[in-house]
C-alpha positions in Angstrom: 0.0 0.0 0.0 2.8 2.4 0.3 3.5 2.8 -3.2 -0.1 3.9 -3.8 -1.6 7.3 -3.3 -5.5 7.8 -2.6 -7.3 9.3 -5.4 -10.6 9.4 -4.0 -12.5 8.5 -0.9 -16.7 7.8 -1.8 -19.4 7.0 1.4 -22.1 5.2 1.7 -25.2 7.0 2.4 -27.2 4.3 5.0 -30.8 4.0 5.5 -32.2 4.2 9.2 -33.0 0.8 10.4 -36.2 1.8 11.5 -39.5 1.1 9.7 -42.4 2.8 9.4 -40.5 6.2 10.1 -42.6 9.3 8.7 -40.9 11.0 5.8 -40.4 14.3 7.6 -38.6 12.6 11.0 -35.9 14.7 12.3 -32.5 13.1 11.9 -29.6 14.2 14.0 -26.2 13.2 12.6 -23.6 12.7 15.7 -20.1 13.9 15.1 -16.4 13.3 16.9 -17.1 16.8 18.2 -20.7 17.2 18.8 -21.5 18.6 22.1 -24.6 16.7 23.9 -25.7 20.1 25.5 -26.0 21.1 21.7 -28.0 18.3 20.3 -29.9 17.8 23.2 -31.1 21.4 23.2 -32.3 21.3 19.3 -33.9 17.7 19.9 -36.1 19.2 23.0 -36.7 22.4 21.4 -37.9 20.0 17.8 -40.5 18.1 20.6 -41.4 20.8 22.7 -42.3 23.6 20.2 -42.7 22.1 17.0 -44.5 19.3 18.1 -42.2 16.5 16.8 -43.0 13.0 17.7 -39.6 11.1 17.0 -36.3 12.1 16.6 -33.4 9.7 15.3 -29.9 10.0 16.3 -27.3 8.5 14.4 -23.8 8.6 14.5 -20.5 6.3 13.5 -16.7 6.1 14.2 -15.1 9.1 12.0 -17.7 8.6 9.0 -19.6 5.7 7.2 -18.6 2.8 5.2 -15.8 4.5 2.8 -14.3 3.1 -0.1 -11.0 4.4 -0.9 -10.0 4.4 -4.4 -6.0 4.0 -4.6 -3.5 4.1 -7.8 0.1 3.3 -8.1 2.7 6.6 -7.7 4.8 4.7 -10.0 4.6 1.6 -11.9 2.1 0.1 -14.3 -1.5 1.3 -14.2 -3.3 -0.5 -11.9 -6.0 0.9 -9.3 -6.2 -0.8 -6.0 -10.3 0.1 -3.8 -10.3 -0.4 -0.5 -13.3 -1.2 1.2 -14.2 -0.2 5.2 -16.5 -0.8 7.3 -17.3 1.5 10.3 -19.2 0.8 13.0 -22.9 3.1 13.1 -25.2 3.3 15.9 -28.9 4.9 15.3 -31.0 5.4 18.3 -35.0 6.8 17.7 -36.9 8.9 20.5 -40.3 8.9 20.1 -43.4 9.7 21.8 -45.4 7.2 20.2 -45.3 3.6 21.9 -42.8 1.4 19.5 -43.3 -2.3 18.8 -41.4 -4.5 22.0 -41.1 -7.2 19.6 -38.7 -4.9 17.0 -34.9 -6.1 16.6 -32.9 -3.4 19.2 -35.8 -2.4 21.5 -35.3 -1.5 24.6 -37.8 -0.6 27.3 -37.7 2.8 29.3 -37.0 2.3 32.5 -39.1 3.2 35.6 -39.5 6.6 36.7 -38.4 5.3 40.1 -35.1 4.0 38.9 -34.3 6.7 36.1 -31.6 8.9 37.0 -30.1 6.6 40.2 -27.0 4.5 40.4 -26.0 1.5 42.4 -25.8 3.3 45.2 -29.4 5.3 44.8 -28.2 8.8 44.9 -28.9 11.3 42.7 -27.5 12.0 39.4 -27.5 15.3 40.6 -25.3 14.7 42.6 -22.6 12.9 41.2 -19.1 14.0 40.7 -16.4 12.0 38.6 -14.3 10.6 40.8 -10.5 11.3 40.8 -7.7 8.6 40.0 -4.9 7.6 43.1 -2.5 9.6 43.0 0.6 8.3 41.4 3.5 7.4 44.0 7.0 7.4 42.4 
């Protein structure tokens, strides 16, 4: 591969696993560098105020499947395509009640236990908890 040069780099639009989705759903595409604050404040605002019923969330590891087309820097002609795969997550919030037998569902949990750890404090309260210190 060293004595090849990428000449182009094409991705791979995906479809949303999800079936049944209206036309106009709002799709929020996660980034390396999206801030939560950010998306969660546009996804609230889209449910809130306009009335939105789902949102989708979707998101992969530095882009989508790629294919990277490759030729020789020197040499006879020959084009080498590479082919990767990336690993995607889509997640869908909706208001509407979803079907439990759907591939991926997952339940939402009890208002008494949303928001509590092991412990049962509250998320509130929580700090990240600081490393030992290194002894040298």
């Amino acid at each position: 591969m060293e004595n090849f040069r990428k000449v182009r780099t094409s991705e791979q639009e995906m479809p949303l696993p999800f079936p049944d989705l209206p036309p106009d759903v709002v799709e929020m595409k996660v980034k390396e560098g999206s801030k939560i604050r950010n998306l969660m404040n546009f996804a609230m605002a889209q449910m809130e105020l306009k009335g939105r019923r789902q949102i989708v969330f979707s998101g992969c590891g530095r882009g989508s499947p790629q294919h990277h087309n490759q030729e020789p820097s020197d040499g006879p002609a020959q084009n080498l395509t590479v082919h990767k795969n990336v690993p995607s997550i889509c997640i869908l919030l909706s208001r509407d009640p979803l079907d439990p037998t759907q591939t991926g569902y997952q339940p939402p949990e009890p208002l008494d236990e949303a928001g509590e750890d092991a412990a049962g404090s509250s998320a509130k309260g929580l700090k990240r908890l600081l490393p030992p210190p290194c002894e040298e």
